[in-house]
C-alpha positions as CSV (number, residue, x, y, z in Angstrom):
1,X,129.7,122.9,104.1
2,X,129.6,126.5,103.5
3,X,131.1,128.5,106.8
4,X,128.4,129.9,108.8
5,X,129.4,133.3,109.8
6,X,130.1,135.0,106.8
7,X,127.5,133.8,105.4
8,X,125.4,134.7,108.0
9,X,126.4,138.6,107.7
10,X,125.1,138.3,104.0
11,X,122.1,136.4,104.6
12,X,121.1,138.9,106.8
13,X,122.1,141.9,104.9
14,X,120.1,140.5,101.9
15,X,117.1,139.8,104.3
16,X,116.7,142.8,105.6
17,X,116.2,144.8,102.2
18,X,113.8,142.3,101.4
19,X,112.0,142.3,104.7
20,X,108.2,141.8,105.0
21,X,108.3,143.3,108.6
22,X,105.3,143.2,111.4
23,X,106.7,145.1,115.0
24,X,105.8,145.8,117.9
25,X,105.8,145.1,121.7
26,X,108.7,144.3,123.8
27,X,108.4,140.8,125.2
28,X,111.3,138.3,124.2
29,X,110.5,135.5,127.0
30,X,107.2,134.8,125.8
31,X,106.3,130.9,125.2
32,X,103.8,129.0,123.8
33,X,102.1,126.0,126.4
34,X,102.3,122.7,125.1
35,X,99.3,122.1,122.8
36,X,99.2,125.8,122.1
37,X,100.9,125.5,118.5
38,X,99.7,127.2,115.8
39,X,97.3,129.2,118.1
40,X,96.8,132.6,118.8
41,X,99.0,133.2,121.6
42,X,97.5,135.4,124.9
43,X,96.5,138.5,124.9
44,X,95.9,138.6,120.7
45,X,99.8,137.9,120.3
46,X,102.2,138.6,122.9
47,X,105.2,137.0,121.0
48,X,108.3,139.1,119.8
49,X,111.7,138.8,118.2
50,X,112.4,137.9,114.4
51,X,112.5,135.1,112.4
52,X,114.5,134.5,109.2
53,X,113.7,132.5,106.2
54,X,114.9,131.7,102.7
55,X,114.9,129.6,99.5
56,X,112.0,128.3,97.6
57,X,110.8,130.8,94.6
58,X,107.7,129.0,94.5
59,X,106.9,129.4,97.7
60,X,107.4,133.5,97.1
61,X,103.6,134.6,97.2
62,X,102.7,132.2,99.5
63,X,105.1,133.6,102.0
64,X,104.1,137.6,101.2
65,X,100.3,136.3,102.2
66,X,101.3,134.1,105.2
67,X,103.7,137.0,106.5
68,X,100.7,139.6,106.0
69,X,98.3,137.3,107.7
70,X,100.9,136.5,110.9
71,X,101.4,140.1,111.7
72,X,98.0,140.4,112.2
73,X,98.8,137.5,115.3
74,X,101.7,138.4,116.2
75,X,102.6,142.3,115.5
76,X,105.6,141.7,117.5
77,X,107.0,139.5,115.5
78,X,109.3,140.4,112.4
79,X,109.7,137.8,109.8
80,X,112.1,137.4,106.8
81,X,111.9,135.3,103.5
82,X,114.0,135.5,100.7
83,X,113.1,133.7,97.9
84,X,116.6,132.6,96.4
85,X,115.1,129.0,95.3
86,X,115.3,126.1,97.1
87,X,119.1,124.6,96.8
88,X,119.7,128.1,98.9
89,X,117.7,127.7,101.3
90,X,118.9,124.4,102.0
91,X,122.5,125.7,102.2
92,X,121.8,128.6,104.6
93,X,119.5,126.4,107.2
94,X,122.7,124.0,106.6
95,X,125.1,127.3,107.7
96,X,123.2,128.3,110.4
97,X,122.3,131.1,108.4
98,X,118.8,131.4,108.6
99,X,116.1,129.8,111.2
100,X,114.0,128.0,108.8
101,X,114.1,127.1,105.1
102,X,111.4,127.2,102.2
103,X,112.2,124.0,99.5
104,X,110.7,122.2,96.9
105,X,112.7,118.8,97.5
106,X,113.7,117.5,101.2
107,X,117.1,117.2,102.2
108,X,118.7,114.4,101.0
109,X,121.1,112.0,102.8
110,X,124.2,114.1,102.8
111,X,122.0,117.2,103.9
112,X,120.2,115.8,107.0
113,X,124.0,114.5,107.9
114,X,125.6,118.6,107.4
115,X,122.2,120.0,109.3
116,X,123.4,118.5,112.2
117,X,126.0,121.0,112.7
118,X,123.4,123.9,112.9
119,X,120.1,122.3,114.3
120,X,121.4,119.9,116.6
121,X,122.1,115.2,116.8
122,X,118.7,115.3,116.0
123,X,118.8,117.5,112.7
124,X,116.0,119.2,110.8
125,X,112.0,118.5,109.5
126,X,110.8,118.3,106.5
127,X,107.2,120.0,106.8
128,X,104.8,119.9,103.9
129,X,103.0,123.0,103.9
130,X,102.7,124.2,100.1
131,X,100.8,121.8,97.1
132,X,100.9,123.4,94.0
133,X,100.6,122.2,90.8
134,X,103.8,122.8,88.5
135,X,102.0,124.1,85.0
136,X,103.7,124.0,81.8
137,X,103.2,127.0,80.0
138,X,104.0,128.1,76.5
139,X,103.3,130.6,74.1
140,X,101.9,129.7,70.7
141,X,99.7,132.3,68.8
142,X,96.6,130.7,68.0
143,X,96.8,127.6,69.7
144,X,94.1,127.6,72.1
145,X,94.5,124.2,73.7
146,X,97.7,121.5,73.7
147,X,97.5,118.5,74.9
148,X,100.8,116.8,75.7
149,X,101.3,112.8,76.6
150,X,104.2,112.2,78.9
151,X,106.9,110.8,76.4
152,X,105.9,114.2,74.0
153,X,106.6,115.9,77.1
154,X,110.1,114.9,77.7
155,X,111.0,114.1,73.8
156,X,110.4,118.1,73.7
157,X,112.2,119.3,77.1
158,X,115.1,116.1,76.0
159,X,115.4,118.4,72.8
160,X,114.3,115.7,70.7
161,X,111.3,116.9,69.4
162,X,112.3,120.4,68.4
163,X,109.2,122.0,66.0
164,X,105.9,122.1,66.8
165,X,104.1,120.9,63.9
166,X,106.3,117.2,64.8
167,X,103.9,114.5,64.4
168,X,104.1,113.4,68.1
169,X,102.7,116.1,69.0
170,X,100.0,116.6,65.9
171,X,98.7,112.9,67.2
172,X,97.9,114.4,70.7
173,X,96.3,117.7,69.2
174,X,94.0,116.5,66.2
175,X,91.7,119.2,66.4
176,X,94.5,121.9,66.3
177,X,96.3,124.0,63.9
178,X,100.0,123.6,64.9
179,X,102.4,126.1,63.9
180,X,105.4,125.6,61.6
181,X,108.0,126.7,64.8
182,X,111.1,125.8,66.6
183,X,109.9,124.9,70.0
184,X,112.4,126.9,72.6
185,X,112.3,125.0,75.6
186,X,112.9,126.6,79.1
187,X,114.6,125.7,81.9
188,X,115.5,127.0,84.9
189,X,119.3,128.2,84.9
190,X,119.8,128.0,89.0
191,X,119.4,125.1,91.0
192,X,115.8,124.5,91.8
193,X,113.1,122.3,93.8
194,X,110.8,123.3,90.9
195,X,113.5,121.8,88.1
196,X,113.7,118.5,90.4
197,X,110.1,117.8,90.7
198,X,109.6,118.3,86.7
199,X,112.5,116.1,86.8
200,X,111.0,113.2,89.3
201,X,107.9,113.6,87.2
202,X,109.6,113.0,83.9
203,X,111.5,109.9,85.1
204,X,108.4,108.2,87.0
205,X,106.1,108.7,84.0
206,X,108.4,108.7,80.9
207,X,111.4,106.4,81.6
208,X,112.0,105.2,78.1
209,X,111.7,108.8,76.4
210,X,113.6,111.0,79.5
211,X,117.1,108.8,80.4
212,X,118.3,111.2,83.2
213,X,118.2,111.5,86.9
214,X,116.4,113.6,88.3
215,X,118.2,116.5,90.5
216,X,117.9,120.6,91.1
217,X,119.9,121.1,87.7
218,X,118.7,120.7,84.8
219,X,120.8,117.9,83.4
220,X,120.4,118.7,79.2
221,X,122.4,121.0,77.4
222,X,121.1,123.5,74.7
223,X,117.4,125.3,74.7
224,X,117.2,128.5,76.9
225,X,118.0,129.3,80.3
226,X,116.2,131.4,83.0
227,X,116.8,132.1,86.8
228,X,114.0,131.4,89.2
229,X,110.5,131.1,88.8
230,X,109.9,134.8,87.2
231,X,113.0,134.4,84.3
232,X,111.3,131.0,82.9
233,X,107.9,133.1,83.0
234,X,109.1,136.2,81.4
235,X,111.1,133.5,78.7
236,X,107.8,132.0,78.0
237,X,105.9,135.1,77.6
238,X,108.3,137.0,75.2
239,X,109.2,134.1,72.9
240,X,106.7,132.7,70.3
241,X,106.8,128.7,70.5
242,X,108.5,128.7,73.5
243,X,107.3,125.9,76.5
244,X,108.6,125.8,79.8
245,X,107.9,124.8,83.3
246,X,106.8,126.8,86.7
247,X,104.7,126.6,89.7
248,X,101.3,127.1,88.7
249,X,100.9,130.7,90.8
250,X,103.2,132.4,88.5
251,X,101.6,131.5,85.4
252,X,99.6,134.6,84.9
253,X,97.6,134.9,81.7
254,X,99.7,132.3,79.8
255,X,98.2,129.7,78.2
256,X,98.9,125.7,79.8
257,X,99.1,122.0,78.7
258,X,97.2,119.6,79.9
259,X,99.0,116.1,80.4
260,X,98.4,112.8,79.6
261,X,97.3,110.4,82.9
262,X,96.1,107.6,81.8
263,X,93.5,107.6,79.0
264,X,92.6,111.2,79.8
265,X,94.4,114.8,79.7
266,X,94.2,116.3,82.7
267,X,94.7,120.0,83.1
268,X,96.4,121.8,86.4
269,X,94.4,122.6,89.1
270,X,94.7,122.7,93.4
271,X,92.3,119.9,93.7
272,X,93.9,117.8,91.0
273,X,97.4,118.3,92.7
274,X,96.0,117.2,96.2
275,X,94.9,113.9,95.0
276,X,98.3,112.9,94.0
277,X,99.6,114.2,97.2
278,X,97.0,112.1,98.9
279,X,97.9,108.9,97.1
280,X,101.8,109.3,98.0
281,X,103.8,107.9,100.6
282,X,106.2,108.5,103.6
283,X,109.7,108.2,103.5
284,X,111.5,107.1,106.0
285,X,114.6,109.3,106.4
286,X,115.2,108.1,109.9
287,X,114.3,111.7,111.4
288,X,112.0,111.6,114.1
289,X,109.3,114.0,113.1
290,X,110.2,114.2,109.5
291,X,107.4,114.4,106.8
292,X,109.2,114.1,103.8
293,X,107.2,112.5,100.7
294,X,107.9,110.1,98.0
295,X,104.8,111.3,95.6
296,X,102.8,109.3,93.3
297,X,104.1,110.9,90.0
298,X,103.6,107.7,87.9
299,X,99.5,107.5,88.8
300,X,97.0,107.1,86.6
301,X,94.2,107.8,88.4
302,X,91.4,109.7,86.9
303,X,91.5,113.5,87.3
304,X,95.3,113.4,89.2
305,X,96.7,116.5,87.7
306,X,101.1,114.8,88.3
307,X,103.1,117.1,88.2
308,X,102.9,118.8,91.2
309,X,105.3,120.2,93.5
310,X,105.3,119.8,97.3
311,X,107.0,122.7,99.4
312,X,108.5,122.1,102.4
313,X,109.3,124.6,105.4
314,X,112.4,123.0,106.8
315,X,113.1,123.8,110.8
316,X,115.6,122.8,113.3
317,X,115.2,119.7,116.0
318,X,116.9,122.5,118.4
319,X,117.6,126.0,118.3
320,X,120.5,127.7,120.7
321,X,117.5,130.1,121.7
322,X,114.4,129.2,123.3
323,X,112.8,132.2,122.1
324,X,113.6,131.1,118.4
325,X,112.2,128.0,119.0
326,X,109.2,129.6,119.7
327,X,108.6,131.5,117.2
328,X,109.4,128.7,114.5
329,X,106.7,127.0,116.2
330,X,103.9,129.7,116.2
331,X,105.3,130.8,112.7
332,X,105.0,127.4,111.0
333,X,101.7,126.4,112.9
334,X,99.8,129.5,111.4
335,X,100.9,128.5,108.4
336,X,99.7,124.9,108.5
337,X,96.6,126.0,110.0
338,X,93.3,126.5,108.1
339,X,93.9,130.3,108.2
340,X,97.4,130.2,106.8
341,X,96.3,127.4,104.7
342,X,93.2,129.5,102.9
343,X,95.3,132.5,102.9
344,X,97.9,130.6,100.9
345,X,95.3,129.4,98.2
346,X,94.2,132.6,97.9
347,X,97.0,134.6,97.1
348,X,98.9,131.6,94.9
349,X,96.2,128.9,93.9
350,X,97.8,126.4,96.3
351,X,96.0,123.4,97.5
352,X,95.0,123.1,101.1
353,X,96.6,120.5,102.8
354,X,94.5,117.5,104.6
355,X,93.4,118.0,108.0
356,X,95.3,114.7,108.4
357,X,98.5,116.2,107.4
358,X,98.1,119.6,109.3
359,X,98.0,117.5,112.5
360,X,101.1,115.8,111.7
361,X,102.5,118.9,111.2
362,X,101.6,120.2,114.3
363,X,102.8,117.4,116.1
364,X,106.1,117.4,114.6
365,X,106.2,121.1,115.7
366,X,105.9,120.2,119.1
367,X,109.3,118.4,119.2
368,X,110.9,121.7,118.1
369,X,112.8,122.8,121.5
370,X,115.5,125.4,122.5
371,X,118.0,126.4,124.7
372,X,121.4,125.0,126.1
């Protein structure tokens, strides 16, 4: 485990030039009521103090929006997020470092053990509050559409189909003009939710074409590199044939497959992303309150767009201060709310979550406590 206080100092150094700040008022005692999470506290927002967050790229313009939108709640309140991907913000929740984390993959075994040290016996939640669909774009000049079946689709990222006129991927595209061109594949570089949901995908969907376990680095050697969500982008755009893979709100004007589910390609879209998400099911991590999800990459259902990412917001069973707790409560519940929810979709093309799941949400925020 990484030792809490220096990181700590550097967390917070790195926040705070990063800072998306609301301030104001001067009241550091001020609690919600039980039932009062996610609502407007008294008085148009009488909460104070500051809240810091980090890890999930994907999670970047979401968090810009939801910040924005709290302030107007809560102008007392400063809150932090540094998007340093998700295997970071997993390691400074672990630390101590930070109050909550942002991550495209729950903690895993060995990580809900470490939390412990920082968040209490009880450890930490697993919140679903982001569903986006992971897009993979690339960049081939006169291509207009490309349709890709999931064994095409890992033969490429496995290096294994390696030009784009291969005739794998001619039998998926008959009506198009493929190009004589190395395909550059791009992966992510850092350790990344994003990399291990492609990755769940690729094994659930393709197991005889993609033999690796899935994890937050990418496990193949060769093709090109990029760090976070923005280097795989700015790979993508600058490299004719290149393909790569990123969460759908940073895809900008580039062109996208569409993937093969079932008898059908199915292109990326919020709604097509929430019906996977609505097929999937809990797992049981033993965590009272946890809402971790073991998604439904392998479906063939009809319009299911698969690979899609799930962000969580990890927080703390028990924070050493009550008025932490309180704002990790408020915090998370705007976000989870219709507001925070619309304002997400918005600003990144996320897919609301299910009234359904928003009161889970809620009521796992209401076993958030704090003090000695």
């Amino acid at each position: 485990m990484l030792p809490a206080r220096p990181l700590r100092a550097a967390v917070t150094t790195a926040l705070a030039g990063l800072a998306l700040v609301a301030c104001g008022d001067d009241n550091p005692t001020a609690r919600l009521q039980p039932g009062d999470v996610g609502a407007p506290a008294s008085g148009g927002g009488d909460l104070t103090g500051t809240l810091t967050g980090s890890g999930s790229s994907a999670q970047e313009s979401a968090q810009t929006a939801w910040i924005a939108g709290y302030q107007g709640r809560q102008p007392g309140v400063t809150v932090h997020y540094d998007s340093i991907g998700s295997g970071g913000g997993r390691e400074n929740i672990i630390a101590g470092a930070t109050d909550f984390a942002g991550s495209d993959a729950y903690l895993d075994q060995q990580e809900r053990q470490e939390v412990r040290d920082s968040c209490g016996p009880k450890g930490a939640m697993n919140l679903p509050v982001y569903i986006s669909p992971i897009a993979v774009p690339y960049n081939l000049p006169g291509v207009e559409s490309l349709q890709l079946t999931p064994d095409v689709l890992a033969g490429i990222f496995n290096r294994e189909i390696s030009r784009w006129d291969d005739p794998a991927i001619a039998e998926d595209n008959p009506d198009e003009q493929l190009p004589d061109l190395p395909i550059t594949a791009v992966n992510r570089s850092d350790e990344s939710g994003t990399t291990e949901n492609f990755l769940e995908y690729l094994t659930a969907a393709a197991p005889h074409a993609w033999p690796h376990e899935p994890g937050a680095a990418w496990p193949v050697e060769g093709g090109e590199a990029a760090a976070q969500t923005t280097g795989v982008i700015e790979v993508v755009s600058s490299t004719p044939g290149a393909i790569g893979y990123a969460d759908a709100s940073a895809i900008g004007t580039l062109q996208t497959a569409a993937i093969g589910v079932g008898e059908e390609f199915v292109t990326y879209s919020p709604e097509a992303a929430a019906r996977v998400v609505d097929a999937s099911e809990p797992v049981d991590t033993g965590v009272k309150g946890d809402l971790a999800l073991d998604l439904a990459r392998d479906t063939t259902e009809s319009g299911a767009y698969p690979i899609v990412l799930v962000s969580y917001l990890i927080v703390c069973h028990h924070y050493e201060k009550p008025q932490t707790a309180t704002l990790v409560q408020d915090y998370v519940g705007y976000i989870a709310s219709e507001e925070g929810q619309a304002t997400a979709a918005e600003a990144a093309g996320s897919a609301p979550i299910s009234d359904r799941l928003r009161q889970r949400v809620l009521n796992s925020l209401e076993l958030v406590t704090g003090g000695r």
